[in-house]
N, C-alpha and C positions, 0 to 999 in steps of 0.2 A: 493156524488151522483155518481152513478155510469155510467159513458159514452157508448154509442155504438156506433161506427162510424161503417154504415150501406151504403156498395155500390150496384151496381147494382150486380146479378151473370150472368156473359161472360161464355156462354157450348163451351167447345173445342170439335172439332167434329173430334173424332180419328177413327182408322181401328179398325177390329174387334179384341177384346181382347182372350185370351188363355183362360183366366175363360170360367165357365158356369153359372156367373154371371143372373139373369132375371131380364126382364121387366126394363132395361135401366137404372140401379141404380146409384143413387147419392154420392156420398164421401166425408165426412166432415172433415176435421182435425181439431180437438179443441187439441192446444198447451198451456202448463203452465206449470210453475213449478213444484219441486217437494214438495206434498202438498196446491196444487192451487186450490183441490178441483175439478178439472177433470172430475177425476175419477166417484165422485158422483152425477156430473149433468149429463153427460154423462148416467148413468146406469138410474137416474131420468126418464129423456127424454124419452130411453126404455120402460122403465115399463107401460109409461103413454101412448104410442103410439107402435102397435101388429108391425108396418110396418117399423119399427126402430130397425136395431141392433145395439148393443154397441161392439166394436173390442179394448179391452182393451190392447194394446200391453205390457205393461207391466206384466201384468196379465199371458200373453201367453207365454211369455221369462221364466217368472220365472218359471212355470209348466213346460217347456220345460225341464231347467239348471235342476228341480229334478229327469225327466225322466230317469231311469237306462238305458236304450238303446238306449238314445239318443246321435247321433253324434256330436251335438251342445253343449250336456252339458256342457265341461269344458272353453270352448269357452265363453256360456252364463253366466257364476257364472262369470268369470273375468271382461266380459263387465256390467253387472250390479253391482259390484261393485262398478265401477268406474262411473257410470251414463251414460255409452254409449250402443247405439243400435246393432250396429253390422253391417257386412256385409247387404247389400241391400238385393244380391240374398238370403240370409236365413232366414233374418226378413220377409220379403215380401212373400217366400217361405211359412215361418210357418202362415200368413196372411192370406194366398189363403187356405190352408188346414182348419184353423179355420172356415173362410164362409164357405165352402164344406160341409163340417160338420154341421152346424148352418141352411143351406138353407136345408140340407137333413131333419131335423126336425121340421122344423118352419109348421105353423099351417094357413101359406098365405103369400102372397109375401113381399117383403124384398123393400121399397122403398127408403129408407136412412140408408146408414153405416155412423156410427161414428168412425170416427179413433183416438180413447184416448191417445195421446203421439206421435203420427206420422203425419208425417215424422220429422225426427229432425237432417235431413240432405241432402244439395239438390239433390245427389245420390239417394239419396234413393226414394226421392218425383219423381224422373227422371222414374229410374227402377218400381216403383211402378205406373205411368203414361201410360207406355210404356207396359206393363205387366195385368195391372188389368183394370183401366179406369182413367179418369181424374179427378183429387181434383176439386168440385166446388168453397170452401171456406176452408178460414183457419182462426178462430176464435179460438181467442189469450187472454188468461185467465193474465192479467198484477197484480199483485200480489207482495209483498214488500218484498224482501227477506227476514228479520228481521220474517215476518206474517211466511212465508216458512216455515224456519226454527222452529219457534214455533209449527208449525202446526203438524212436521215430528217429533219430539220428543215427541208428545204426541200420536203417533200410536204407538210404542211400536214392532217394526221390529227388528228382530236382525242385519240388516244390515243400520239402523240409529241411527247413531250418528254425532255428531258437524262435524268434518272433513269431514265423508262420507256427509253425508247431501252438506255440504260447498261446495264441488268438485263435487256434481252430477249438484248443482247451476251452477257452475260455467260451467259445460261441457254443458248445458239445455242453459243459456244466450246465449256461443260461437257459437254453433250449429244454434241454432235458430233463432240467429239471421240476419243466411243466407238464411234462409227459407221464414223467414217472410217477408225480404226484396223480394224475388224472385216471391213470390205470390203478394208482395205490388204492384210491376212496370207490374203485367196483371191486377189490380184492383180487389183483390180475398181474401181482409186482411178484418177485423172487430177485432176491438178491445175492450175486455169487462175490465176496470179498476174496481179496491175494493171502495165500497162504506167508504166512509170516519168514523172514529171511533164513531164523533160525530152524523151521521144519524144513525149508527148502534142500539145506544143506545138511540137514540131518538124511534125510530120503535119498539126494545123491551120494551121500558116503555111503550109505546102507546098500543100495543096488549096486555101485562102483564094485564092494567086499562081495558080493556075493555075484555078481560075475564073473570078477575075475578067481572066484573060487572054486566054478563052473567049469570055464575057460582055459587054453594052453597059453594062452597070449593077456597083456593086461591093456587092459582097458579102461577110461573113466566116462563116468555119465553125467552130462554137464546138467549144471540148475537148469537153466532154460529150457532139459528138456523132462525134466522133473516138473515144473512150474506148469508146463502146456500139457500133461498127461493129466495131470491132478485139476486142470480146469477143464476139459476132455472127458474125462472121466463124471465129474462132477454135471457140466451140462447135458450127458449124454443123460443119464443118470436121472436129472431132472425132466427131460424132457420124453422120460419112460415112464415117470409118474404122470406126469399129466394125460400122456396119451391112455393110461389105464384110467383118468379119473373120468374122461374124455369117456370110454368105452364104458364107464360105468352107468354116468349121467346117461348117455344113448339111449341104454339097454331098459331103461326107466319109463 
């Protein structure tokens, strides 16, 4: 069963920021490993809701490191190798230029960023604070290294393997787990844990029987995609409480 410890969200009320951020936007950080699966709730969440953007940092580093005329590149291929972010002021930098870019084309206002992989150091949660606007929440994807691992070898990157894998773990734990403590001690953590092997496949048998009980044809519904609904569901879910708590505090 998969847990959510679910607090109230405390707004920091800062001075005006350097963005041209609109309409008072809010900032999530969903932190996990690598292969936690992130990535894919995160973009989820997007899809489902026009007023949500997903800020994949990872994502952005790496288009960055291929960029030919990029000052960062050689800088970026070394720190991604090794599972690390980088300088605050250039992640953060390429951060702000993303939204910039994203808000110039969006098709209505922007009322929750996701921040996929960020901050993953309290530097950077700092500059990024002080610079952009304040993290409401940092929802924290807890996930078994062993799962990790498994997960990262079946994507097929050239830059995963056992060791790399092992060391971006190990760099994701150290880091992180200065962050997490930092946002735990203003009451700003939620933590989402993997539902256990045994519910996993009790849910996939249960919807496998009841489709194909529906259905002319049989069918099966794999864990994985039992695993990624139930953590989809679960962050979507979270991140509907906070936006009412968000709306309550306001309204005060």
């Amino acid at each position: 069963m998969i847990q959510a410890y679910v607090s109230k969200v405390s707004i920091l009320r800062t001075a005006t920021k350097t963005t041209n951020l609109r309409h008072n936007p809010r900032f999530f950080a969903v932190l996990g490993g690598p292969g936690s699966g992130k990535s894919t709730i995160c973009a989820t969440w997007a899809k489902l809701d026009g007023g949500v953007m997903h800020i994949g940092i990872g994502d952005i580093l790496r288009s960055e490191a291929k960029r030919p005329d990029s000052p960062y590149a050689e800088v970026l291929q070394a720190n991604l190798a090794k599972g690390a972010i980088g300088d605050p002021e250039m992640t953060v930098g390429l951060i702000k230029d993303y939204i910039r870019t994203r808000i110039r084309s969006a098709t209505g206002p922007i009322h929750t960023y996701l921040l996929d992989g960020f901050p993953r150091a309290v530097a950077s949660a700092q500059y990024f604070e002080r610079t952009v606007g304040p993290i409401s929440k940092v929802i924290v994807l807890d996930i078994p290294e062993a799962t990790l691992i498994d997960r990262c070898l079946q994507r097929n990157r050239s830059d995963d393997n056992h060791d790399a894998i092992r060391e971006r773990i190990r760099v994701y734990n150290t880091k992180s787990a200065e962050v997490i403590s930092a946002y735990a001690l203003r009451g700003k953590v939620s933590l989402l844990s993997e539902p256990s092997d045994w519910s996993i496949r009790t849910w996939a048998g249960y919807w496998t029987m009841e489709l194909n009980h529906k259905l002319s044809y049989s069918v099966e519904v794999g864990q994985d995609v039992i695993r990624h609904a139930v953590a989809c569901g679960l962050l979507i879910w979270e991140l509907c409480v906070i936006r009412d708590d968000c709306t309550e505090l306001n309204a005060r």
